[in-house]
N, C-alpha and C positions, 0 to 999 in steps of 0.2 A: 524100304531103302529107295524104292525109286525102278522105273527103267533103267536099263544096261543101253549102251550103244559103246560099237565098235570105235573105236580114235582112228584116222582112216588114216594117221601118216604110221602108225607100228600096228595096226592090227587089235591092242590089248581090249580086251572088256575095261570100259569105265561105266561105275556106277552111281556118278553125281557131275552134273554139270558143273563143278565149282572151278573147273579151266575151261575155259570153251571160247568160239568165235563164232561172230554172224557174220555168212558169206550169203551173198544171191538171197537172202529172207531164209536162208537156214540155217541153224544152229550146228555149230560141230561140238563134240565135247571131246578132252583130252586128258591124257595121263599125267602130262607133265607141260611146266612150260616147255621145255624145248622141243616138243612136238608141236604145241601151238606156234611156238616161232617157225617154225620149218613150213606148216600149215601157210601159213602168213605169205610168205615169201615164194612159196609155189602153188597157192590156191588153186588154180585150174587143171593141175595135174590132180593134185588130191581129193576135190571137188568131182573129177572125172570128167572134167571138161579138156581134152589134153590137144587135142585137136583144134580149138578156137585159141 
């Protein structure tokens, strides 16, 4: 099935890229769109860039 990586806007295990977004040359993978939307819209906090 692939790697697991965490969705960094809820936390959930995802284990398929088939939602995801390329931010800074990295891939994020998600549960749902409306996590990648949310993602979208505040990348640098969820990114962990919160500060810049």
């Amino acid at each position: 099935m692939g790697e697991s990586v965490k969705d960094p806007v809820c936390g959930w295990e995802v284990h398929s890229h088939d939602i995801s977004a390329l931010y800074l040359g990295t891939e994020y993978g998600f549960c749902s769109v409306e996590c990648r939307a949310r993602f979208l819209a505040f990348s640098r906090r969820y990114a962990g860039h919160r500060d810049q």
